[in-house]
PDBQT receptor file of N, H, CA, C and O in Angstrom, charges set to zero:
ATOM      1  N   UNK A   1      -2.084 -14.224 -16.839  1.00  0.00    +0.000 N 
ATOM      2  CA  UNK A   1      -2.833 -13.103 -16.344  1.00  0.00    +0.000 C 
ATOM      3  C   UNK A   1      -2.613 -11.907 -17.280  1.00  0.00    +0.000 C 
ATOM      4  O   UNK A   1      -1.487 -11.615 -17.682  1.00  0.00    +0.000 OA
ATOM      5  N   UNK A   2      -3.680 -11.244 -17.606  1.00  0.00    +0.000 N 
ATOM      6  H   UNK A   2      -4.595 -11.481 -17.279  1.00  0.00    +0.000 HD
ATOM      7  CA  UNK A   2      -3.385 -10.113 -18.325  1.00  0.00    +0.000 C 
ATOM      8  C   UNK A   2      -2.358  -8.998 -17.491  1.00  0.00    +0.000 C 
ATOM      9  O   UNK A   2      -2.323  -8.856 -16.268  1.00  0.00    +0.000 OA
ATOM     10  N   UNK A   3      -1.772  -8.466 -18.219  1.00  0.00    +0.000 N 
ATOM     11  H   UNK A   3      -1.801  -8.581 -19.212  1.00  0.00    +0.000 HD
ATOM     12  CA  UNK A   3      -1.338  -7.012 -18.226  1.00  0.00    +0.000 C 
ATOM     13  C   UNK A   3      -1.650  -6.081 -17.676  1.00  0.00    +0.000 C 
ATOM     14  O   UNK A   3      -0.809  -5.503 -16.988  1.00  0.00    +0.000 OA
ATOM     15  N   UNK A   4      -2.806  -5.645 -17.759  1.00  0.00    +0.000 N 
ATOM     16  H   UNK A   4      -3.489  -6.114 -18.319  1.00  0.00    +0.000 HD
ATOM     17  CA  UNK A   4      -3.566  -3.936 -17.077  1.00  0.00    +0.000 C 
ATOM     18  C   UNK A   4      -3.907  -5.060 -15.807  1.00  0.00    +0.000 C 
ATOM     19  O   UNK A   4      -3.506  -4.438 -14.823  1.00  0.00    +0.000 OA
ATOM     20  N   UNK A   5      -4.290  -6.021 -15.444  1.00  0.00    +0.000 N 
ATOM     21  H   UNK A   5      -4.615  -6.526 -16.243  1.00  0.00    +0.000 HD
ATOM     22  CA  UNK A   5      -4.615  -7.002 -13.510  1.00  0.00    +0.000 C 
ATOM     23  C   UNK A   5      -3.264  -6.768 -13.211  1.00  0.00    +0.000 C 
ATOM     24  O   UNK A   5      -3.105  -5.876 -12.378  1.00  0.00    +0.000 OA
ATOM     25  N   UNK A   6      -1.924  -7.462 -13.768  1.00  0.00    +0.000 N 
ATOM     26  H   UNK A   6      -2.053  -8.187 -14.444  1.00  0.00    +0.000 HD
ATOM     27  CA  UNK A   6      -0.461  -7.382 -13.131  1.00  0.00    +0.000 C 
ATOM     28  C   UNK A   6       0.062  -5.560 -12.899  1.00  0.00    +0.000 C 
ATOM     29  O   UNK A   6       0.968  -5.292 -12.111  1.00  0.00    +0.000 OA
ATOM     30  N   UNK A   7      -0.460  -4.767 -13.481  1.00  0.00    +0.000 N 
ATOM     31  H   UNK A   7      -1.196  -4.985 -14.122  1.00  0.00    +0.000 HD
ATOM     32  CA  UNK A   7      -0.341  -3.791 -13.562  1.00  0.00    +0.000 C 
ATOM     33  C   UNK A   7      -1.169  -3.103 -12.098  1.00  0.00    +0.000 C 
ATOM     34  O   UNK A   7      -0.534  -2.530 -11.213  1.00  0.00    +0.000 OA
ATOM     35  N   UNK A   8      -2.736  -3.301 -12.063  1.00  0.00    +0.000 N 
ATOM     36  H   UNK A   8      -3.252  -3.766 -12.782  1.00  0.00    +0.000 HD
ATOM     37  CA  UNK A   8      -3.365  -2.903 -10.759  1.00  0.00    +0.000 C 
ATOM     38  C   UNK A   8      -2.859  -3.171  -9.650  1.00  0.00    +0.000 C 
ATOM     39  O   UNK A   8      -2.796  -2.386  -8.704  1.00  0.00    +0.000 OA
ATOM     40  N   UNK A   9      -2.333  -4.638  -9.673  1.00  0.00    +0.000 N 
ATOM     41  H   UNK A   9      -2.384  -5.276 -10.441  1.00  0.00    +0.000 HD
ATOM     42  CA  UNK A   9      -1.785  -5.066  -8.501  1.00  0.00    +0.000 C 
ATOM     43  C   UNK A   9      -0.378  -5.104  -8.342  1.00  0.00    +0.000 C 
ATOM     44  O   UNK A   9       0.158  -5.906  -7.577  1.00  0.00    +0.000 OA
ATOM     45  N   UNK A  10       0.293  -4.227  -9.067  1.00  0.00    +0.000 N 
ATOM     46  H   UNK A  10      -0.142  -3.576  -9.689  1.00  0.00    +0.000 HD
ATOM     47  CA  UNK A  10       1.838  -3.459  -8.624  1.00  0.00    +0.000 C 
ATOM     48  C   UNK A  10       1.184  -2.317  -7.961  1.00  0.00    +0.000 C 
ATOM     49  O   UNK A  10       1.338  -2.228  -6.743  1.00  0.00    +0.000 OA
ATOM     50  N   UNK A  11       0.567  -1.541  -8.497  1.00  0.00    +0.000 N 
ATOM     51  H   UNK A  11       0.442  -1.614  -9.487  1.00  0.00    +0.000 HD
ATOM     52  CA  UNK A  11      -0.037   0.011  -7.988  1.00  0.00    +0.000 C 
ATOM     53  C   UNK A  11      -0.487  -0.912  -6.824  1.00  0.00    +0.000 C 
ATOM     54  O   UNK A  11       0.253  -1.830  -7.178  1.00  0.00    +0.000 OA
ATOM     55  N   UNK A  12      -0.982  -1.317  -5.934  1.00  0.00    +0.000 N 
ATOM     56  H   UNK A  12      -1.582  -0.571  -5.647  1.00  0.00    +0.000 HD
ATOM     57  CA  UNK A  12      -1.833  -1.513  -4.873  1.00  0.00    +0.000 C 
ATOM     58  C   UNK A  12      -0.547  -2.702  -3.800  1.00  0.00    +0.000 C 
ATOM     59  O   UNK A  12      -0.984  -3.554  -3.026  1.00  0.00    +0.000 OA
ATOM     60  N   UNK A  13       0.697  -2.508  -3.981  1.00  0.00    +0.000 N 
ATOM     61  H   UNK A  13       1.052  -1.816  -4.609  1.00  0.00    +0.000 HD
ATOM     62  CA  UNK A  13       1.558  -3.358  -3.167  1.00  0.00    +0.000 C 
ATOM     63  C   UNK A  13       2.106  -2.316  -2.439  1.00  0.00    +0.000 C 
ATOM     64  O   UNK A  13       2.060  -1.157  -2.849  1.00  0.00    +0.000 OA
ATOM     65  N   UNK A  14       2.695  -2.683  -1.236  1.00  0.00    +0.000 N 
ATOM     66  H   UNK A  14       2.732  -3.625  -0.903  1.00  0.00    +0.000 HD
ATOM     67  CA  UNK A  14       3.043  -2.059  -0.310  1.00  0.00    +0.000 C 
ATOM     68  C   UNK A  14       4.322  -1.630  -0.929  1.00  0.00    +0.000 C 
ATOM     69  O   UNK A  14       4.684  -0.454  -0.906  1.00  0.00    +0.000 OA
ATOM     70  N   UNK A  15       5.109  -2.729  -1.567  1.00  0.00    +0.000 N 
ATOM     71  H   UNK A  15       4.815  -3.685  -1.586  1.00  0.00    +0.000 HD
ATOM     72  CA  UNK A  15       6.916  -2.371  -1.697  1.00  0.00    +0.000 C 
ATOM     73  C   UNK A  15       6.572  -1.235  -2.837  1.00  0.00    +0.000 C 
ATOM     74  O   UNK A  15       7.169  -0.164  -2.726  1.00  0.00    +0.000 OA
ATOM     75  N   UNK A  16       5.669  -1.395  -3.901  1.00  0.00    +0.000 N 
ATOM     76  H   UNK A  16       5.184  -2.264  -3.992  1.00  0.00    +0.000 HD
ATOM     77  CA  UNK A  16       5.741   0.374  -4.937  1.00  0.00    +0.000 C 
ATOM     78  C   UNK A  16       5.300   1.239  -4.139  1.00  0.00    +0.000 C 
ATOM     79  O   UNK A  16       5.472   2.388  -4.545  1.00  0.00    +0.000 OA
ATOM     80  N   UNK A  17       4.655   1.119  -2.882  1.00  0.00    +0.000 N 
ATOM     81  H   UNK A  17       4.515   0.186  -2.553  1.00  0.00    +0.000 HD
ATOM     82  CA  UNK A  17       3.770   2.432  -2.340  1.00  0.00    +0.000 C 
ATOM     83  C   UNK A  17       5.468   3.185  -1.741  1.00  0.00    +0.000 C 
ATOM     84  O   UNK A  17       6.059   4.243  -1.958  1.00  0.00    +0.000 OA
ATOM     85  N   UNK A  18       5.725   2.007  -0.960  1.00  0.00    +0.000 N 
ATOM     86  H   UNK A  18       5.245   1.148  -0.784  1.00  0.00    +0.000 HD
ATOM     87  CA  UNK A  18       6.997   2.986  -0.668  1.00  0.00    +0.000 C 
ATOM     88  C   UNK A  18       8.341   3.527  -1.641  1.00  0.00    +0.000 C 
ATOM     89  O   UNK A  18       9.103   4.491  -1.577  1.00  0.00    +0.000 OA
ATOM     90  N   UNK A  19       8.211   2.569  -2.396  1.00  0.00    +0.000 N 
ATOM     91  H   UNK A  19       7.591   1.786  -2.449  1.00  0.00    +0.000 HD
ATOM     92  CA  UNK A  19       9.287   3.326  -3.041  1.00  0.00    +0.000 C 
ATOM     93  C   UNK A  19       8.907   4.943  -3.820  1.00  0.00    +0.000 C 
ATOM     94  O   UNK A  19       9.499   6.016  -3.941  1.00  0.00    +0.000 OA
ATOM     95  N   UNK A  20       7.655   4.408  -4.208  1.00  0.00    +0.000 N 
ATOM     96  H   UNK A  20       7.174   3.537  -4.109  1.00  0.00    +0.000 HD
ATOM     97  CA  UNK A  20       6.995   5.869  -4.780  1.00  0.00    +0.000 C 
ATOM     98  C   UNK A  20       6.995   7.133  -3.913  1.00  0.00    +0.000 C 
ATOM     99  O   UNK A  20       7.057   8.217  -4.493  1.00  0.00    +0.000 OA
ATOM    100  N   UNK A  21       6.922   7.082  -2.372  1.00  0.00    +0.000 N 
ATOM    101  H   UNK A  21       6.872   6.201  -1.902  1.00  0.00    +0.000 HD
ATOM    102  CA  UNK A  21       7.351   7.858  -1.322  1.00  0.00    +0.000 C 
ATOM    103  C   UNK A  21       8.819   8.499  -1.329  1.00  0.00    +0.000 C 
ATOM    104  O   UNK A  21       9.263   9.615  -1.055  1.00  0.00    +0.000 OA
ATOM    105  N   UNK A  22       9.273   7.502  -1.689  1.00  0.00    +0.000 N 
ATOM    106  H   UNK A  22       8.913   6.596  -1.911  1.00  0.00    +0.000 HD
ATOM    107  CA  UNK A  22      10.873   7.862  -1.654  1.00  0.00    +0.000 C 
ATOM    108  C   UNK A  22      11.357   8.608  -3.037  1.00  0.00    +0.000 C 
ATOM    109  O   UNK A  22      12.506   9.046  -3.085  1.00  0.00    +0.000 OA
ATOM    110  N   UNK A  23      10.722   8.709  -3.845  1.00  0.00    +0.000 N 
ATOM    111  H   UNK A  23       9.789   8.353  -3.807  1.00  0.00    +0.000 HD
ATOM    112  CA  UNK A  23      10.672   9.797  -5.247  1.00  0.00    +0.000 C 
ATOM    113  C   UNK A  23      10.799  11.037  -4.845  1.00  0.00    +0.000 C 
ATOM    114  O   UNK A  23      10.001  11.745  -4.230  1.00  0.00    +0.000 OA
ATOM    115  N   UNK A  24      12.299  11.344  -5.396  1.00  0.00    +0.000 N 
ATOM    116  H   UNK A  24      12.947  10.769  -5.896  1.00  0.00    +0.000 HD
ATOM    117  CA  UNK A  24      12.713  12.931  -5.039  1.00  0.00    +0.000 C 
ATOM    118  C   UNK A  24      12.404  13.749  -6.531  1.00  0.00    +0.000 C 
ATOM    119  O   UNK A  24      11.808  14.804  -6.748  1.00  0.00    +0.000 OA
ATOM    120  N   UNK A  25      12.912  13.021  -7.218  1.00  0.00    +0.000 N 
ATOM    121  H   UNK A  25      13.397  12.165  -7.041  1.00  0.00    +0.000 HD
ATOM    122  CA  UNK A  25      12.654  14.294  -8.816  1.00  0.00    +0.000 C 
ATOM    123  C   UNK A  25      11.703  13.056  -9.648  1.00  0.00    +0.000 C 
ATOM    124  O   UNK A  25      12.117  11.956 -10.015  1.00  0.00    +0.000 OA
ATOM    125  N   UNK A  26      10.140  13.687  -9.830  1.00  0.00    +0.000 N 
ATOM    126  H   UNK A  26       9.803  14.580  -9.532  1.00  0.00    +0.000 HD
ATOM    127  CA  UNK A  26       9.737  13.200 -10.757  1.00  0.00    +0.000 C 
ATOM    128  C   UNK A  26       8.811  12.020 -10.626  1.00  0.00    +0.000 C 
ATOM    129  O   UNK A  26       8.643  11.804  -9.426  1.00  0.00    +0.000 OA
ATOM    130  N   UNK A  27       8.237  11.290 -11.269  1.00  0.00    +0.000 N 
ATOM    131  H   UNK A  27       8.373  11.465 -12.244  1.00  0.00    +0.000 HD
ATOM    132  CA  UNK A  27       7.699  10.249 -10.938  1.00  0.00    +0.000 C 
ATOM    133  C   UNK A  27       8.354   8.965 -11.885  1.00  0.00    +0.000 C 
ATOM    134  O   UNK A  27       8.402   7.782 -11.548  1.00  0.00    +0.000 OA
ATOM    135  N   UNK A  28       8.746   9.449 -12.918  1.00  0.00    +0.000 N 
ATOM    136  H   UNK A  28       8.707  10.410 -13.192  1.00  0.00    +0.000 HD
ATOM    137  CA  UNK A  28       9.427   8.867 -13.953  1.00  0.00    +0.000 C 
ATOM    138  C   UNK A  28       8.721   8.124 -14.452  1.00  0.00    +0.000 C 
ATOM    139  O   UNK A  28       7.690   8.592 -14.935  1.00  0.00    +0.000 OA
ATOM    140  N   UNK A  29       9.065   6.071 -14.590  1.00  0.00    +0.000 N 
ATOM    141  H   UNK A  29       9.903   5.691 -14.197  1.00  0.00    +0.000 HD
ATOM    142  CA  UNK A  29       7.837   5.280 -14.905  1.00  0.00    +0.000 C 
ATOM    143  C   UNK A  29       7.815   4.450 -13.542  1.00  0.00    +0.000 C 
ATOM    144  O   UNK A  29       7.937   3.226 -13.559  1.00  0.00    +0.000 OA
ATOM    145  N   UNK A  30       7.623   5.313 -12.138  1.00  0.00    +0.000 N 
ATOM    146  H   UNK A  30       7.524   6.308 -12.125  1.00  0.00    +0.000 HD
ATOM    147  CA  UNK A  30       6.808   4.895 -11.354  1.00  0.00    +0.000 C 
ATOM    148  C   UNK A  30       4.958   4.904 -11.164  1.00  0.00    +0.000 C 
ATOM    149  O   UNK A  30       4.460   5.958 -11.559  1.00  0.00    +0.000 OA
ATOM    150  N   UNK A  31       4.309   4.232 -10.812  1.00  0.00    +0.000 N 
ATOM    151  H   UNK A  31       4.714   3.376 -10.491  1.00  0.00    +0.000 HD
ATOM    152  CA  UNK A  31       3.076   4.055 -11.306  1.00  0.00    +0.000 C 
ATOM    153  C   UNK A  31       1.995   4.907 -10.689  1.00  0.00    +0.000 C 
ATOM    154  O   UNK A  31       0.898   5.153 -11.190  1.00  0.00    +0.000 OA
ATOM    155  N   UNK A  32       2.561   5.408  -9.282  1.00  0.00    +0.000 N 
ATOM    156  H   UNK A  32       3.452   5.207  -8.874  1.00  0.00    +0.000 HD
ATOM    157  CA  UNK A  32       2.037   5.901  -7.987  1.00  0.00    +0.000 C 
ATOM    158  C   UNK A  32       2.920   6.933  -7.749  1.00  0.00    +0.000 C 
ATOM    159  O   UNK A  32       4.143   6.790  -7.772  1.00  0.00    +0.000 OA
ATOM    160  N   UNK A  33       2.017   8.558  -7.390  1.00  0.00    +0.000 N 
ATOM    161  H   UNK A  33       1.024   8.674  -7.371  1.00  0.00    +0.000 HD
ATOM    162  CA  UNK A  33       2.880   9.701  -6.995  1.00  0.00    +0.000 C 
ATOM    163  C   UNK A  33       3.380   9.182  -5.558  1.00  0.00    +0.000 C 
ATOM    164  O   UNK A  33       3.600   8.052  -5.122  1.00  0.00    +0.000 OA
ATOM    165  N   UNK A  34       3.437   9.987  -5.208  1.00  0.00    +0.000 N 
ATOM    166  H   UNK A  34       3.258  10.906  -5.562  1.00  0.00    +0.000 HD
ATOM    167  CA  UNK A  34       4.502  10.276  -3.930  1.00  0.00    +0.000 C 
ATOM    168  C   UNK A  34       3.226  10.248  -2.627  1.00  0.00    +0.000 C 
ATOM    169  O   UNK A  34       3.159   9.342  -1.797  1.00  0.00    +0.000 OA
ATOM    170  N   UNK A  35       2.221  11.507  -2.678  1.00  0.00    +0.000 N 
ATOM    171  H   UNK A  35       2.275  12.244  -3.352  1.00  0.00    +0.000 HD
ATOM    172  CA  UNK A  35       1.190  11.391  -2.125  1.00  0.00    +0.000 C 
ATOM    173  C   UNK A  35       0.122   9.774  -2.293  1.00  0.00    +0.000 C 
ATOM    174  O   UNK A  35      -0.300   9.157  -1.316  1.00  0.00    +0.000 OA
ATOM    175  N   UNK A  36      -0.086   9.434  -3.524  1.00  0.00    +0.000 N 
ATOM    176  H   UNK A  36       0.257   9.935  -4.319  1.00  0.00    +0.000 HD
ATOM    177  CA  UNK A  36      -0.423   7.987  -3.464  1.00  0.00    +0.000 C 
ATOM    178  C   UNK A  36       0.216   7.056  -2.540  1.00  0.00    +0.000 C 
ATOM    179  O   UNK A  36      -0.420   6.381  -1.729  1.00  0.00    +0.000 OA
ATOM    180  N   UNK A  37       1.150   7.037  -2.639  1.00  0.00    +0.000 N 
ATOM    181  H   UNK A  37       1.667   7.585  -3.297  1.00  0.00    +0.000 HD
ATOM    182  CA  UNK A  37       1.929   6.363  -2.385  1.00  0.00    +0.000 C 
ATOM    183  C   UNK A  37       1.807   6.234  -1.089  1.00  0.00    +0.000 C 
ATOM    184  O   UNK A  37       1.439   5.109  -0.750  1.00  0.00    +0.000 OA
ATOM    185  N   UNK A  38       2.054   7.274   0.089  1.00  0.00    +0.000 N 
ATOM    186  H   UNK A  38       2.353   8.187  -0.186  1.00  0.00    +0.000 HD
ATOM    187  CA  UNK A  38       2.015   7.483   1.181  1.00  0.00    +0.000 C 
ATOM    188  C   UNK A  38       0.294   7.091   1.857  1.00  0.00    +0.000 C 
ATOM    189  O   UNK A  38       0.043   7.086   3.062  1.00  0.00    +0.000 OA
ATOM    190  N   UNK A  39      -0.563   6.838   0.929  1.00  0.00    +0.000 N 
ATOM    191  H   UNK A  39      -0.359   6.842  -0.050  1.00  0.00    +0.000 HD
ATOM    192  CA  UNK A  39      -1.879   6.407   1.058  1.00  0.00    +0.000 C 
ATOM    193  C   UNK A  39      -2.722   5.227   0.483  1.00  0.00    +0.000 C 
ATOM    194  O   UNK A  39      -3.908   5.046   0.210  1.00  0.00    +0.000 OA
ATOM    195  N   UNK A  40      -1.641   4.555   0.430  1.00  0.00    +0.000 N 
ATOM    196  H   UNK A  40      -0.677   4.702   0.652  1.00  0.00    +0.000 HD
ATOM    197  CA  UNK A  40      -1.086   3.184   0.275  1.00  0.00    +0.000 C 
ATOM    198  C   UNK A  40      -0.819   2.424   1.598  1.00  0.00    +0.000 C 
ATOM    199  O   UNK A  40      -1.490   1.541   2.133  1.00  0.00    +0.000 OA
ATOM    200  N   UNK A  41       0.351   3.011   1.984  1.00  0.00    +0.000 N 
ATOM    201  H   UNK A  41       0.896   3.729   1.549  1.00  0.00    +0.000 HD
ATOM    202  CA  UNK A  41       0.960   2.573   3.144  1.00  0.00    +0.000 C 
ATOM    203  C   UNK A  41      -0.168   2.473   4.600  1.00  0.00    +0.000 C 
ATOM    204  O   UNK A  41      -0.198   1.646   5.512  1.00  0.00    +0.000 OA
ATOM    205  N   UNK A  42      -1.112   3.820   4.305  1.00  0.00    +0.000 N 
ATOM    206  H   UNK A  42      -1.087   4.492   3.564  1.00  0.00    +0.000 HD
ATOM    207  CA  UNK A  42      -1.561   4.367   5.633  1.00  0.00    +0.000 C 
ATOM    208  C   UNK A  42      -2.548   3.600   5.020  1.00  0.00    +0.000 C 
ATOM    209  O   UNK A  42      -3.596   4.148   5.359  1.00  0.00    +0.000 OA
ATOM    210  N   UNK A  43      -2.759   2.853   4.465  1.00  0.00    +0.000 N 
ATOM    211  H   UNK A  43      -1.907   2.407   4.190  1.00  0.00    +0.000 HD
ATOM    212  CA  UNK A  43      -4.090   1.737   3.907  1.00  0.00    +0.000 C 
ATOM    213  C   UNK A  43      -3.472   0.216   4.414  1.00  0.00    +0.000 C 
ATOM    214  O   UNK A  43      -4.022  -0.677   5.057  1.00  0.00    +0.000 OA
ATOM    215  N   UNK A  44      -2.569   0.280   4.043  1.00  0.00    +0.000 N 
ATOM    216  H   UNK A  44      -2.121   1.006   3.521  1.00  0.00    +0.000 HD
ATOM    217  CA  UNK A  44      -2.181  -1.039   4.804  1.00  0.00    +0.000 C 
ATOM    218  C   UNK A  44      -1.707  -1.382   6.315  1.00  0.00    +0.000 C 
ATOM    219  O   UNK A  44      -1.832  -2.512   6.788  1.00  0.00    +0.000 OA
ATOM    220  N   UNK A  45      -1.002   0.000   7.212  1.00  0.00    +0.000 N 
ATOM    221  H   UNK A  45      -0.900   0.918   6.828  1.00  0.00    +0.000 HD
ATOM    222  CA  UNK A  45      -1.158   0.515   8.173  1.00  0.00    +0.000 C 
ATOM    223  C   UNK A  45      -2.644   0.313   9.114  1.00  0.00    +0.000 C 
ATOM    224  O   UNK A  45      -2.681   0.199  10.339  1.00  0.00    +0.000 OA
ATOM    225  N   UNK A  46      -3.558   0.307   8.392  1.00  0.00    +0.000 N 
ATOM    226  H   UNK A  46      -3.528   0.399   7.397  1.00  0.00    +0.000 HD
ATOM    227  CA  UNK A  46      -4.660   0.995   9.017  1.00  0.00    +0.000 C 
ATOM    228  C   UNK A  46      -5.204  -0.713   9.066  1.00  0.00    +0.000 C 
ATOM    229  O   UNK A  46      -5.330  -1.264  10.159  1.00  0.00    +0.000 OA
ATOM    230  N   UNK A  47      -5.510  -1.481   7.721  1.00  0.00    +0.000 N 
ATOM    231  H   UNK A  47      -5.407  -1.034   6.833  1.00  0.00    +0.000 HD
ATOM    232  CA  UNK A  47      -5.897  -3.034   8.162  1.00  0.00    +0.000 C 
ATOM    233  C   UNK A  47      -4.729  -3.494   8.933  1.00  0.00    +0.000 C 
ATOM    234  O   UNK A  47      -5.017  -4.367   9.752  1.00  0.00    +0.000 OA
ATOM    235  N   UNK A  48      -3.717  -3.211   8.905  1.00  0.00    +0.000 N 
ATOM    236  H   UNK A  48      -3.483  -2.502   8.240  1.00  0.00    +0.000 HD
ATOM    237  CA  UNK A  48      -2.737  -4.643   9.657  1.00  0.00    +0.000 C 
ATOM    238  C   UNK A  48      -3.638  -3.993  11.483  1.00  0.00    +0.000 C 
ATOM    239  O   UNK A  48      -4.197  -4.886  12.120  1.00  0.00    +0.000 OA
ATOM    240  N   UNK A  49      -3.655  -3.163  11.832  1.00  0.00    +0.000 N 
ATOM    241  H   UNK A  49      -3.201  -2.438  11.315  1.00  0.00    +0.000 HD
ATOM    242  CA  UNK A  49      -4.202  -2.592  12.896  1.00  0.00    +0.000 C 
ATOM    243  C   UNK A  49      -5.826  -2.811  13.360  1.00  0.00    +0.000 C 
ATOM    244  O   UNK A  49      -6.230  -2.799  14.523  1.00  0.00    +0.000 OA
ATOM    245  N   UNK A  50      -6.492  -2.975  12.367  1.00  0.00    +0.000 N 
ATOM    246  H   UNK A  50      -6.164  -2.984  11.422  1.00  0.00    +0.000 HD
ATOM    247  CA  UNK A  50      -8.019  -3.290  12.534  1.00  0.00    +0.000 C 
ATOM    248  C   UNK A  50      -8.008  -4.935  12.716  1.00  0.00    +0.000 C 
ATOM    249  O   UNK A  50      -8.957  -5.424  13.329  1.00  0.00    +0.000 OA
ATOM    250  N   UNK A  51      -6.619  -6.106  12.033  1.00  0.00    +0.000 N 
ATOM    251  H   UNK A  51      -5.848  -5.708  11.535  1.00  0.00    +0.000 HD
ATOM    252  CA  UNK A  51      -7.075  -6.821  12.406  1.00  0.00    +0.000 C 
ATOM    253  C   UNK A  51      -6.368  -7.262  13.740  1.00  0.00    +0.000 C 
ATOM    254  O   UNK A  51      -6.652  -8.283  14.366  1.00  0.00    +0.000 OA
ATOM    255  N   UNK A  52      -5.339  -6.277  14.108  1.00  0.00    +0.000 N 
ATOM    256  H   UNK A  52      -5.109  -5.448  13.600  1.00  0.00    +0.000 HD
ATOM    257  CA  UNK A  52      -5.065  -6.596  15.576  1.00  0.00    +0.000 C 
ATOM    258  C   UNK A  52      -6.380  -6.387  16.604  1.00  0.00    +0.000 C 
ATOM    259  O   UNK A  52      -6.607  -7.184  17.515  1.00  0.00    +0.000 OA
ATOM    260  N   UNK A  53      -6.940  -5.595  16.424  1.00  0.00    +0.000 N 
ATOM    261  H   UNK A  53      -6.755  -4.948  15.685  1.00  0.00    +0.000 HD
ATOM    262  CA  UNK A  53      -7.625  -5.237  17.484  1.00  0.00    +0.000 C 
ATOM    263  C   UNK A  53      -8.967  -6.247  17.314  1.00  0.00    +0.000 C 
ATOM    264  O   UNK A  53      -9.485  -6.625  18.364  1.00  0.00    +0.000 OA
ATOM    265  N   UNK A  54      -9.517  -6.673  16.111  1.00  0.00    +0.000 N 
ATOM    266  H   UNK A  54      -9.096  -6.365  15.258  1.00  0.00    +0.000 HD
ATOM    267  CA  UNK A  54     -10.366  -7.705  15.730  1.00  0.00    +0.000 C 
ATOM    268  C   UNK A  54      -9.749  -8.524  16.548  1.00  0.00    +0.000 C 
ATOM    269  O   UNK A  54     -10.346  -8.687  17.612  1.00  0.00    +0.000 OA
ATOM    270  N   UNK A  55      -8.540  -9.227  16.400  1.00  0.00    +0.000 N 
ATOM    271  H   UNK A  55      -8.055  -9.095  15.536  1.00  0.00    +0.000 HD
ATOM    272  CA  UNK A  55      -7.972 -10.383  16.430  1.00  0.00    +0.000 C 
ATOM    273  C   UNK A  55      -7.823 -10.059  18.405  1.00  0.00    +0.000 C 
ATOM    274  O   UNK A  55      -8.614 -10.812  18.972  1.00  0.00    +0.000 OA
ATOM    275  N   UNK A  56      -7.280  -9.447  19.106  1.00  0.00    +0.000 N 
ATOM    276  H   UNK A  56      -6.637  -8.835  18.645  1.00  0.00    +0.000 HD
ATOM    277  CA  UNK A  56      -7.483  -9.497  20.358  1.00  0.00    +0.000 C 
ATOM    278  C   UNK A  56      -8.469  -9.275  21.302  1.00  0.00    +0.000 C 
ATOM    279  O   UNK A  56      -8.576  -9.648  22.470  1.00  0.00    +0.000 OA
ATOM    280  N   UNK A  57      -9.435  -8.345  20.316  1.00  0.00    +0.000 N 
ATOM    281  H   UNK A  57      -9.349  -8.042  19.367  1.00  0.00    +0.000 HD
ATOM    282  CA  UNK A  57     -10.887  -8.572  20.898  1.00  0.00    +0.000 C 
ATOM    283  C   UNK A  57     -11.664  -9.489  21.068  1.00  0.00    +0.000 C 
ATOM    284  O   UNK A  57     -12.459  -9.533  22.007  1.00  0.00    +0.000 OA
ATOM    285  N   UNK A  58     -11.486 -10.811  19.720  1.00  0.00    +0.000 N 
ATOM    286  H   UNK A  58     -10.840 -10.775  18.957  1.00  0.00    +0.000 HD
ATOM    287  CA  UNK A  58     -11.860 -11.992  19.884  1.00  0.00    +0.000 C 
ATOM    288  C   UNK A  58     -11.224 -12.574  20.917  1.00  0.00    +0.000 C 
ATOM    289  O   UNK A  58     -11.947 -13.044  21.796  1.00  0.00    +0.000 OA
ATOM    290  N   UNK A  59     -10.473 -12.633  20.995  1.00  0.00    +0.000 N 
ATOM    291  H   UNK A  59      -9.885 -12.251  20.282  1.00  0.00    +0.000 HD
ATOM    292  CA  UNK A  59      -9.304 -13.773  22.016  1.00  0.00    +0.000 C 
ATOM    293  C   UNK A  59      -9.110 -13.378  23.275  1.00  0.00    +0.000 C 
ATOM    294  O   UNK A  59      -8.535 -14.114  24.077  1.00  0.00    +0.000 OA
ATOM    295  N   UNK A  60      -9.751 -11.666  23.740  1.00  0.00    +0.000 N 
ATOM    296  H   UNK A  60     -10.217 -11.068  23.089  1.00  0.00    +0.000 HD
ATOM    297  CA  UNK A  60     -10.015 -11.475  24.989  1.00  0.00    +0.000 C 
ATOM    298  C   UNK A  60     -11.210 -12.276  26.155  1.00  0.00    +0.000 C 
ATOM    299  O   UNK A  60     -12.371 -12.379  25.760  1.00  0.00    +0.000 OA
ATOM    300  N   UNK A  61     -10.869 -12.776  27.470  1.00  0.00    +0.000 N 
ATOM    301  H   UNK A  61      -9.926 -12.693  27.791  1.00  0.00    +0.000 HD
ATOM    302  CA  UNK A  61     -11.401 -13.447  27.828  1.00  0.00    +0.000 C 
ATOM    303  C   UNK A  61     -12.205 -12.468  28.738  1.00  0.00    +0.000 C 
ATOM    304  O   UNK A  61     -13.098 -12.897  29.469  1.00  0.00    +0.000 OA
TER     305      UNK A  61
């Protein structure tokens, strides 16, 4: 796999979103600010939740 794909899909994982949150001085060679980061989480937050409610709306009788 190329480089700049392994690269998109570190930026777009949950475990860099948070650690990038947890950045007190700097961003250094983290890939994602701090604010990214935190909108990351509330992105993955937000599907794990759409497919609960998908998922029990179907299965409601």
């Amino acid at each position: 796999m190329p480089d700049h794909v392994l690269h998109n899909i570190q930026k777009a994982s949950p475990m860099t979103a948070g650690l990038a949150v947890q950045t007190t001085t700097g961003t250094g060679t983290a890939p994602l600010s701090p604010g990214e980061g935190l909108a990351v989480l509330a992105g993955y937050a937000g599907a794990a939740l759409a497919a609960g409610w998908l998922t029990l709306r179907g299965r409601d009788a």
